[in-house]
FIDO-93515 format. One record per residue: x, y, z of N, C-alpha, C in turn; residue in three letters. Coordinates in steps of 0.1 Angstrom, whole numbers, plus 5000, padded with zeros to 4 digits. Atoms other than C-alpha are relative to their C-alpha. Layout:
<rs>
XYZXYZXYZala;...
</rs>
This chain:
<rs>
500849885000500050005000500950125000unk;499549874998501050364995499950125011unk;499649934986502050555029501050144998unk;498849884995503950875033501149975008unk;499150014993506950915045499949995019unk;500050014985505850995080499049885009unk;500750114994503250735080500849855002unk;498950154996506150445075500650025013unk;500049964984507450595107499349935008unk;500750074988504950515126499749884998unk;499950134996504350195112501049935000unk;499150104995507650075115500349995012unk;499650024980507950175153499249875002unk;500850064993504949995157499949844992unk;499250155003506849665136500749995012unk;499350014989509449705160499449995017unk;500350064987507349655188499550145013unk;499349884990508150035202498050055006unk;501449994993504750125227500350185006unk;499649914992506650435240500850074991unk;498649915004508550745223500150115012unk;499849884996509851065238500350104993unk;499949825008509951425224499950095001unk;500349815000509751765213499350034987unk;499849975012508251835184500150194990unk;499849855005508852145159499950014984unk;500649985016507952245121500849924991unk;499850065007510051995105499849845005unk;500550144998508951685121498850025004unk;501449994996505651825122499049894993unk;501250105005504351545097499849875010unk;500350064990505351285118499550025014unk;500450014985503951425151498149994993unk;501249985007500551455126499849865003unk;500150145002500751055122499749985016unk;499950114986501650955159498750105007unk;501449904991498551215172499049894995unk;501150095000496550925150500049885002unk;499750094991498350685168500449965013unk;500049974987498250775203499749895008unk;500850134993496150505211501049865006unk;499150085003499050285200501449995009unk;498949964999502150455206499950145010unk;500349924992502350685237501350084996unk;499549905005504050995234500750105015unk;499249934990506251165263500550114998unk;499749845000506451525260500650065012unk;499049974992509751625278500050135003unk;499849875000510451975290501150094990unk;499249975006513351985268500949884991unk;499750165005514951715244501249935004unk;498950074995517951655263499549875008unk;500950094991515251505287499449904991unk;500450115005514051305261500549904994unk;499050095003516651155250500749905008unk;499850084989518051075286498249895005unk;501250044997514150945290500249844992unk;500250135002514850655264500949975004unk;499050074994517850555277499649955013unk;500550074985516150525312499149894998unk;500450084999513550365297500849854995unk;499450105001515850115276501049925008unk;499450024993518150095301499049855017unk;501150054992515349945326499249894993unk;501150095000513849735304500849874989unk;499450105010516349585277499449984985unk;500149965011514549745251500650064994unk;499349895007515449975225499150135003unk;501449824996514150345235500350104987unk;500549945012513150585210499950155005unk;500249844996513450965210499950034986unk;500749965013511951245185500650125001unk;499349845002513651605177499850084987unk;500049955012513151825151501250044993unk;498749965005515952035133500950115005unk;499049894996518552245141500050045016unk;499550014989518652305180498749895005unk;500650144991516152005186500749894997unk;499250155003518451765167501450035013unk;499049954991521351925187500250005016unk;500350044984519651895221499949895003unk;499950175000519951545217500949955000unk;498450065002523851515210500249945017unk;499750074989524351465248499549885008unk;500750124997521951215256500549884990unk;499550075008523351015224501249955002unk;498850054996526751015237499949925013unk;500550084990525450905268499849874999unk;500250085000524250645258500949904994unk;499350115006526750545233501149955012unk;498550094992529550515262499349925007unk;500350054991527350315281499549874993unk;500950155003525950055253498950005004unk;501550014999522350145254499450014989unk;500750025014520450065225499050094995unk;500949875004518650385214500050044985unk;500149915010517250515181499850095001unk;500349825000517050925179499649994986unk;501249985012514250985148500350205002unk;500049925005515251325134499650064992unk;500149965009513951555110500750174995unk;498849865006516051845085499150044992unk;500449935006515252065062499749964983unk;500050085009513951945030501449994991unk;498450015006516451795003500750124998unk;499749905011516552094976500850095019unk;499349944990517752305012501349935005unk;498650104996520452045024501150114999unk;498249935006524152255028499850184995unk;500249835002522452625021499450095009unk;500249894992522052745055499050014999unk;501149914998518652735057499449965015unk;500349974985516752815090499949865005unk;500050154990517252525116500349914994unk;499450105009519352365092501149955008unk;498950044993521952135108500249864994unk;499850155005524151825095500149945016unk;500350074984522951625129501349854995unk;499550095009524351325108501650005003unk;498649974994527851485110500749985010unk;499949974986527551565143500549895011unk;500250134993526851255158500949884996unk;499550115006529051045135500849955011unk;499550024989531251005165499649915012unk;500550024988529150945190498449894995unk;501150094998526650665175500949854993unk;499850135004527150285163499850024982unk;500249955019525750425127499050125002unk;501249905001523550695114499650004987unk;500049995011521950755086499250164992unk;500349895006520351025063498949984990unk;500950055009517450905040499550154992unk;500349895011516851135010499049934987unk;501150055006514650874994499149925008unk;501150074997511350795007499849804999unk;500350145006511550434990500649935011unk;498750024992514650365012499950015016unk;499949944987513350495045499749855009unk;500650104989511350195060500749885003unk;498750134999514549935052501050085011unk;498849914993516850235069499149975017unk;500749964984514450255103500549845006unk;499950134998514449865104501649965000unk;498250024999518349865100500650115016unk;499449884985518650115127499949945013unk;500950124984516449885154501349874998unk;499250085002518949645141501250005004unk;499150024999522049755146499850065013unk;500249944984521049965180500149895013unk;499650134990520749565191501449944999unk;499150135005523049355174501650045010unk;499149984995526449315192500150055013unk;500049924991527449545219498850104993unk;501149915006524349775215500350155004unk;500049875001524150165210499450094993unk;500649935002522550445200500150034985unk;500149995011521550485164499550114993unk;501149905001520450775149499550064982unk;500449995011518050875117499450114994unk;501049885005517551185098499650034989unk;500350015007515151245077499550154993unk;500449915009514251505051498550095001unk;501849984996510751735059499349944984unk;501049965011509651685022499949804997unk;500150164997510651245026498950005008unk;501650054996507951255049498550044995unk;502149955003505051415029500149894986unk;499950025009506651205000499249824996unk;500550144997505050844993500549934993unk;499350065005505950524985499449905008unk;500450104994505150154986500449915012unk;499350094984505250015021499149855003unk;500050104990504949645038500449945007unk;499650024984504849525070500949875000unk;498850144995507549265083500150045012unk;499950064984508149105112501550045004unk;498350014994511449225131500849934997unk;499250175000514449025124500550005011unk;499150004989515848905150501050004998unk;498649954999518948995162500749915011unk;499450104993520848685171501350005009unk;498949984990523548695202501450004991unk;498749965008527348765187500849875008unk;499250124996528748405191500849964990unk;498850075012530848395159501249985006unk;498549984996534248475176500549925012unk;500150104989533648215203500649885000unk;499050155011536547925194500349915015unk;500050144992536647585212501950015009unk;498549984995540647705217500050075010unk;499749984989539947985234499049975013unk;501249994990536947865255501549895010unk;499150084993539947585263501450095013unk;498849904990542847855276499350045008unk;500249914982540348035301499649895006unk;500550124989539447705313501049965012unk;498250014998543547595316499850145012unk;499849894987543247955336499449995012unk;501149984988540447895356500449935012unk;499450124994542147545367500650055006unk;498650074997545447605375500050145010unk;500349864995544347975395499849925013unk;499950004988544647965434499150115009unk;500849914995543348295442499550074989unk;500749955010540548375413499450135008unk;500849884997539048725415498950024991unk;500650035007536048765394499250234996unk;499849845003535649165381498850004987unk;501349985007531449215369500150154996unk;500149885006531049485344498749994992unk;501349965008527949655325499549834986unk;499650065007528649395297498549845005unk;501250144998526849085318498450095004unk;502049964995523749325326499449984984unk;500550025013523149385289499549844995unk;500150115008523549045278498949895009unk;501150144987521048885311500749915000unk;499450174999523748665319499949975013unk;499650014984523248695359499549865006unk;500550145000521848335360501149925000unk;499050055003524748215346501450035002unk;499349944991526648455361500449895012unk;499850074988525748265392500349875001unk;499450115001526447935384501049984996unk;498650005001529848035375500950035011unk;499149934990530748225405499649885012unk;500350094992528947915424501249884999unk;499450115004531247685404501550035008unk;498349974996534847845408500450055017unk;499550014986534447955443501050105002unk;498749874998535948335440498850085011unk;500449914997535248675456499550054981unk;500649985015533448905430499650145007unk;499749785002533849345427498949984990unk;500649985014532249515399500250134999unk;500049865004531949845382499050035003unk;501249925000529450085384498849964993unk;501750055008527349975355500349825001unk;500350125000527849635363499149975017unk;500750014987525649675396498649894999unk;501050095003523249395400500049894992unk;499550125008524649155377499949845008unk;499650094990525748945406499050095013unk;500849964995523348975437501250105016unk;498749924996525249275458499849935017unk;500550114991523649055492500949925000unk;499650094999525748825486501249985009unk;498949984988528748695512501350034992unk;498649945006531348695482500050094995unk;500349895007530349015470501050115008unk;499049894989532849275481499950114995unk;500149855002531849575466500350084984unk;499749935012532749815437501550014999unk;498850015003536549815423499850144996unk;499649875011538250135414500350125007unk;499349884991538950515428498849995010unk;501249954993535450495448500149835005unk;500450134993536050125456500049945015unk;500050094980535749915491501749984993unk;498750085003539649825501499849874999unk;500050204994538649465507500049994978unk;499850015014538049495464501450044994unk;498849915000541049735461501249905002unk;498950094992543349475480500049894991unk;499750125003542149175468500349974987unk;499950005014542149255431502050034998unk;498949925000545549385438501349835004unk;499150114989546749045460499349834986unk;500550095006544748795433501049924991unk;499350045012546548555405499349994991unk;501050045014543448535382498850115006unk;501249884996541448855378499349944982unk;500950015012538248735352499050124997unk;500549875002537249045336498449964991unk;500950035003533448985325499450134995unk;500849905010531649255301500850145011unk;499849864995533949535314501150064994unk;499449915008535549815295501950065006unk;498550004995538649835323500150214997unk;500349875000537950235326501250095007unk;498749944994540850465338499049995018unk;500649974988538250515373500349885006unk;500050174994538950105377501550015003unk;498550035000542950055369500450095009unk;498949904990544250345388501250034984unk;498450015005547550305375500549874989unk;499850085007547850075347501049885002unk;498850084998551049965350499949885012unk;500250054986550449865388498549885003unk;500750035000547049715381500349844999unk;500350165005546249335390501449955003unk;498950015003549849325389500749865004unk;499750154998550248985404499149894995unk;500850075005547648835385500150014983unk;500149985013547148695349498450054998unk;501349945003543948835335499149954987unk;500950105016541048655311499150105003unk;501149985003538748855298499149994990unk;501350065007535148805285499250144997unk;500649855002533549075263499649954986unk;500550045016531649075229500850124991unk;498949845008533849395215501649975000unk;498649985001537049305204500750065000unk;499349874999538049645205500550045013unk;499949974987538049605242501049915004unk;499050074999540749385241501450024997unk;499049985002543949495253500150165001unk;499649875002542949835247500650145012unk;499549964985543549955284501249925009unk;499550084991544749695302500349814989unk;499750105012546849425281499949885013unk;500550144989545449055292500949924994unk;499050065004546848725291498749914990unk;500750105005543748535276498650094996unk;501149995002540448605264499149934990unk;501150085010537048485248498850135000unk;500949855003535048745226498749914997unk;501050055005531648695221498850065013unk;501250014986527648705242501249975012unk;499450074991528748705274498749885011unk;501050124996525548475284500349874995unk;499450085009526848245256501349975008unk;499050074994530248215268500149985018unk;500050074985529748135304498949835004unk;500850074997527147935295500649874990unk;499350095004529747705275501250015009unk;498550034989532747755304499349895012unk;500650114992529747585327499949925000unk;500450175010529147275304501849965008unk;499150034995532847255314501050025009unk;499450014987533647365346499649885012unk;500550134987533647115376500150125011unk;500149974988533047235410501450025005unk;498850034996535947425428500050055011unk;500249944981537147525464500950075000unk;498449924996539447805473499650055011unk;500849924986538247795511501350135001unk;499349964990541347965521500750164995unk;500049865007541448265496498850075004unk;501449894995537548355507500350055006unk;500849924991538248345540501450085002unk;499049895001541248545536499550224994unk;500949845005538948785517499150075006unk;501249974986535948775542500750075009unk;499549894990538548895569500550134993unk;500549915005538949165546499150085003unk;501849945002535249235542499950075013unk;500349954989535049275583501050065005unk;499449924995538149445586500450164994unk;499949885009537549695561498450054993unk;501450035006533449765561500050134994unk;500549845002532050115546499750055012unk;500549944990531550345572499550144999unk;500449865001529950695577500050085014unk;500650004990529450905602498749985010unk;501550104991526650795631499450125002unk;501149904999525251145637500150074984unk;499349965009524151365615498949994981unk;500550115016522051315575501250084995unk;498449995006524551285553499549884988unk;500150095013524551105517499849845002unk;500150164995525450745530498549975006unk;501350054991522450775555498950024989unk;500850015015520250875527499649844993unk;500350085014520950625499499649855015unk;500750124991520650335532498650035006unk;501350024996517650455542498749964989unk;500849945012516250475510500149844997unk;500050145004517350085501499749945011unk;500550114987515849985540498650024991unk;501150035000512250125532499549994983unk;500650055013512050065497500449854998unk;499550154997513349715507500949944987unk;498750055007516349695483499250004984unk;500050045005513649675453499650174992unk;500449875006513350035438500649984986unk;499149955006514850135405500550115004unk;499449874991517650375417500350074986unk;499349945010518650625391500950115005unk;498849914992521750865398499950114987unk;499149925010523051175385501249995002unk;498250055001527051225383500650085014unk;499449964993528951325413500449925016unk;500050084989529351215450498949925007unk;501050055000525951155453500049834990unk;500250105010526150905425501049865005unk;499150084989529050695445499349985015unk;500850044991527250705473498949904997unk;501150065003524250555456500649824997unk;499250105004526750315443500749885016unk;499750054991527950205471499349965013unk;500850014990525350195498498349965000unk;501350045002522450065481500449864994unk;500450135003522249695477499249954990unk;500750085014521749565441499849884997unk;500450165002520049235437499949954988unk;500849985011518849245406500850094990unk;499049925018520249375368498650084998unk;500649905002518949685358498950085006unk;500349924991517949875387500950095006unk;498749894996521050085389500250084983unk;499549925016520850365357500850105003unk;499149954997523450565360501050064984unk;499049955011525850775334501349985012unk;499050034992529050575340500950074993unk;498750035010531650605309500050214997unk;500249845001529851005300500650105012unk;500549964990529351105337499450114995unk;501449905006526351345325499350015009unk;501149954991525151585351499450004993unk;501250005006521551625341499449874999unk;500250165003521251245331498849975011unk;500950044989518951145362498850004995unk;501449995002515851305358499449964988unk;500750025014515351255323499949845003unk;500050155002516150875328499049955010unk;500850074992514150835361498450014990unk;501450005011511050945336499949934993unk;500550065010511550715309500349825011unk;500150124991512350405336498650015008unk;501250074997509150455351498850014994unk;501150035012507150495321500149844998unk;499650105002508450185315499949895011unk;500350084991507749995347499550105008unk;500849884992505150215362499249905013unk;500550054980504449915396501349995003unk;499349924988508050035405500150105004unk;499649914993509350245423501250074997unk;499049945006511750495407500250085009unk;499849874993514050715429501650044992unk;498749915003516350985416500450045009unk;499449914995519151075434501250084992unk;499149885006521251395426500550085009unk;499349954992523151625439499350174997unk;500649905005522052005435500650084990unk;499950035010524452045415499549984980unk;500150095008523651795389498450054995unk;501449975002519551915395499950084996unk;500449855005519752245385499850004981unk;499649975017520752135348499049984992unk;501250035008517751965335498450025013unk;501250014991515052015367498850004996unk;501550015007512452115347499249934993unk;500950145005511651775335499149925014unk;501150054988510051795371498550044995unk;500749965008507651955351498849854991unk;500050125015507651655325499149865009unk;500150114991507051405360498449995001unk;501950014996503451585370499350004988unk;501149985011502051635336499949854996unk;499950195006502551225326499349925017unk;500450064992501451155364500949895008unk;499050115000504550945371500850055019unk;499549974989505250885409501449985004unk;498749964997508850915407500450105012unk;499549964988510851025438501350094995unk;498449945007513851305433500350035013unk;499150014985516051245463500950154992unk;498849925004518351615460500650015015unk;498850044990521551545484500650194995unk;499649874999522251935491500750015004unk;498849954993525552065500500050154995unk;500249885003525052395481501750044994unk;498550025002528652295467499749884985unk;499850075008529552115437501049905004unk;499150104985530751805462501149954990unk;498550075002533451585440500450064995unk;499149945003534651865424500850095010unk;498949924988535552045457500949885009unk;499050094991536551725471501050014994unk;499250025005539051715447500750145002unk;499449904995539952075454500849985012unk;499750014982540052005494501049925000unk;498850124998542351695485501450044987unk;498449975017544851815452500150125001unk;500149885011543852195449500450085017unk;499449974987545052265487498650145004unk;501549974999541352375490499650134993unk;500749865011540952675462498849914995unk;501849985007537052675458499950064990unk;500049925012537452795424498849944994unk;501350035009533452815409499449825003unk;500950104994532152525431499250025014unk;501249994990530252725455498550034997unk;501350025006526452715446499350095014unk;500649984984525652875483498750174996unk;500749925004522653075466498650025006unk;501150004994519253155472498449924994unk;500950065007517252905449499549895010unk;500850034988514652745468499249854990unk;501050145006513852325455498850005003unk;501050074997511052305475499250094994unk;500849905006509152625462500049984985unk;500150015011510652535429498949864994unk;501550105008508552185428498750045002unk;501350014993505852295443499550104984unk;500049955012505752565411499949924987unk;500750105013505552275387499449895004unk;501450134998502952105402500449885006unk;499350134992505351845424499550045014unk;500050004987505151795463501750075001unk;498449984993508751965478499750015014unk;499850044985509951885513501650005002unk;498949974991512852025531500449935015unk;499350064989514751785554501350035006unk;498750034996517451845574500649925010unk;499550164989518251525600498949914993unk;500350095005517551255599498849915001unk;501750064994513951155616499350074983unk;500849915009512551445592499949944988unk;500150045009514051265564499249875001unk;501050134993512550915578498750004993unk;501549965000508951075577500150064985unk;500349955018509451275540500049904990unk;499750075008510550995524498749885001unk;501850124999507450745535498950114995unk;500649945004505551015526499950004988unk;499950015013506851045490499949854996unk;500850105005506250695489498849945002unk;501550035001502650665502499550114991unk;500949865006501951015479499649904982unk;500050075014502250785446499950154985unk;499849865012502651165427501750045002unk;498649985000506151325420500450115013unk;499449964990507851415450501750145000unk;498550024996511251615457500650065014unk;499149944984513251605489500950114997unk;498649915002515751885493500649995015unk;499450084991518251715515500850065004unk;499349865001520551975533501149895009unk;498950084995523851795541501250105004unk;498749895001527251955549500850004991unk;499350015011529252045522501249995000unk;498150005002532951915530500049835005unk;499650155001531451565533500449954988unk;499550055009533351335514499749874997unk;500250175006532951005495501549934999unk;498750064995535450745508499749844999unk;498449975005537350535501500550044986unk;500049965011538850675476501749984997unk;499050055006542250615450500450164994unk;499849895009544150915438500349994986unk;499950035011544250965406501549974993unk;498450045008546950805386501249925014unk;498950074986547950625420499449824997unk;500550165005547450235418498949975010unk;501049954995544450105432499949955022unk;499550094983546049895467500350185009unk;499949884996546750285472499050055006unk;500950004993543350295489500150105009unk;500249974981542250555520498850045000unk;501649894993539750715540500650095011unk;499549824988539851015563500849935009unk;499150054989541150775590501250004994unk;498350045012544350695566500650165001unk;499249834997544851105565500050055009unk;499949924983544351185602501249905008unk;498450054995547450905607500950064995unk;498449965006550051105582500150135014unk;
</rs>
């Protein structure tokens, strides 16, 4: 049948499966907002305060659900308010299409109004992109874009289209998705054999979870590996929940923000198995020094990740659900009592601590994983706040920790806690941020009450831009240079102004009672959490120091 350009649009979303977009629209993707208004019914439509928000929106939702998320922008500063959320997603491997519209062909390249090569722009910062200038061509390009946004390591895709391609028509038929089969070509019976030989002949295995096994749902398999060999087991940031963080061999996050008991042991191991993780300068420290008594196997579907930080002795590319779930077929059962409990006294001689009086970040993010009983989705923005969240909330579960790890993207939060609970609207979404971080996109509190979405926005106040003055207080011999924020902007007046609940806490009862509150209110909430601004996030690794180089404030009140 004969369809317009903007009507293939919408029915290819709605091949692909897609129930949810996010957007803005504006006069060059005005055909398609015409279509999706006569498929509302279908395809719901998330009208952001701004498109940065909507772009962080699918990422929260894809991120949370293991879909592919979908965002909409028009031309010239709506394709462009989208570049940050795109990069976002691409350092993180989140499977996102961004649906653009430009200025018709005959305009292309002559400067005309709200004219932008987005295409260009982005070439950097996506897995592919494309540019369709023929209608005929479009509905194979959208379907190629869902395609490659999965296939592999997945990432952000983006497609822009011409205003005069969508009034233009052309024969369209529906197909069925193809599926996008796990990446097991590169997967050889030699090397599944050498990380076996490694797994064997290892004494003290360490086992190092990265974003890599959330993507791929291998935490099943996960667990019957880490049941088999009988290690301790860290992880990164975005590999939170992979492995249940509950667990007795679970020791925490590796890296400048890591537990020492992870710090040490990764440091004291002979077999560190690197599982879907990128090896990030925030993990190694110090390259050279890293691991340094251990050989190192790792497991990743991106060959490109091999070697490229941290040179290993072995590896197997491919699914990482796939390749664990052929190292199981041939692992036997193993014991290394005497490395656990070498690492357990660790664990209790090196717990996280905080101060006992006092609200303060730590007490926050644990009270928040007692009465939400560990099962919330947490979403973070970037800063100390976001380490704390990391560290003191107990991840059982894969994909309940969204987070900008690889970008760090203040702003990121709110938009993502919006499209995560679009997307699972019988949880419980709570954003925390720092004030900071909130001021950048806030007005997607806005975006919270008009969609109805009882999202929680935890704001952890210091009235300071916290890890950038920590880092002052600790390298910069404490010059506050443009990290004091100590103004007169008022959160709670501000939600209350877009139609939210705000509540000012300062201890810690108060916070107690606000926070049950914002979870019996089932409407959008925001705390404004008033902390001291010279608390610090500990332990911590200096940069470019290795990572057994571990302290906390006690460690600086001995020199």
């Amino acid at each position: 049948m004969q369809l317009t350009g903007a009507q293939i649009v919408i029915e290819c979303l709605k091949e692909q499966g897609v129930d949810t977009v996010f957007g803005y629209p504006g006069g060059a993707i005005l055909n398609v907002y015409d279509e999706l208004y006569k498929h509302k019914n279908e395809i719901r439509h998330v009208l952001t305060s701004h498109e940065q928000g909507a772009s962080h929106a699918a990422d929260g939702y894809a991120r949370s659900t293991g879909k592919v998320g979908v965002c909409l922008a028009t031309s010239g500063p709506g394709a462009t308010n989208l570049v940050t959320g795109i990069a976002t997603a691409y350092m993180d491997s989140v499977p996102l299409v961004a649906i653009t519209c430009n200025v018709g062909v005959p305009l292309l390249g002559k400067d005309s109004f709200q004219e932008i090569d987005i295409a260009g722009i982005t070439m950097p910062i996506t897995k592919h992109n494309f540019i369709v200038k023929d209608v005929k061509k479009l509905a194979d390009t959208i379907r190629k874009a869902f395609e490659i946004a999965k296939k592999g390591r997945p990432g952000p895709v983006l497609v822009d289209i011409p205003k005069d391609v969508t009034a233009q028509t052309a024969e369209y038929q529906a197909k069925e998705p193809k599926v996008v089969p796990r990446d097991i070509k590169r997967i050889t019976a030699e090397d599944l054999k050498t990380a076996l030989d490694l797994i064997k002949e290892a004494e003290k295995p360490y086992i190092f979870v990265g974003g890599g096994a959330v993507i791929s749902d291998a935490s099943a398999e996960l667990r019957e590996f880490i049941d088999k060999l009988d290690a301790p087991v860290c992880d990164s940031l975005m590999g939170k929940g992979a492995f249940d963080g509950t667990d007795e061999r679970y020791t925490g996050m590796l890296g400048m923000h890591g537990t020492k008991t992870s710090n040490y042991g990764v440091s004291e191991c002979d077999l560190l198995i690197a599982i879907g993780v990128r090896f990030s300068d925030r993990v190694f420290g110090n390259a050279k020094k890293f691991a340094s008594q251990a050989k190192i196997l790792q497991l990743d579907v991106d060959p490109a990740e091999i070697n490229k930080n941290i040179v290993v002795t072995a590896s197997v590319i491919g699914d990482i659900k796939e390749i664990l779930t052929r190292l199981n077929a041939k692992l036997e059962p193993m014991e290394h009592k005497e490395w656990m409990t070498h690492i357990l006294e660790y664990k209790e001689k090196y717990p996280l601590t905080y101060a006992k009086e006092g609200l303060s970040g730590p007490y926050i993010v644990e009270k928040v994983y007692e009465m939400t009983k560990g099962e919330a989705i947490m979403v973070t923005e970037v800063g100390q706040h976001q380490m704390w969240a990391a560290q003191y909330y107990k991840y059982a579960n894969p994909r309940t920790l969204l987070t900008s790890g690889g970008l760090g993207t203040m702003g990121y939060g709110l938009g993502a806690a919006i499209g995560a609970q679009v997307a699972n609207p019988d949880k419980q979404v709570v954003n925390i941020a720092g004030d900071g971080c909130f001021r950048m996109n806030m007005n997607e509190v806005a975006t919270a009450v008009r969609e109805k979405l009882p999202l929680i926005q935890v704001v952890i106040n210091n009235h300071v831009l916290g890890m950038v003055r920590q880092w002052q207080n600790l390298f910069y011999e404490a010059r506050y240079s443009a990290t004091v924020l100590n103004d007169s902007v008022d959160f709670v007046k501000l939600a209350e102004a877009m139609g939210a609940t705000g509540i000012r806490v300062t201890t810690r009862d108060e916070f107690d009672i606000a926070f049950q509150k914002a979870l019996d209110s089932k409407t959008p909430v925001v705390l404004d959490c008033i902390i001291n601004c010279d608390d610090k996030v500990w332990p911590m690794v200096a940069p470019g120091a290795a990572i057994n180089e571990v302290f906390c404030e006690e460690d600086l009140d001995k020199k």
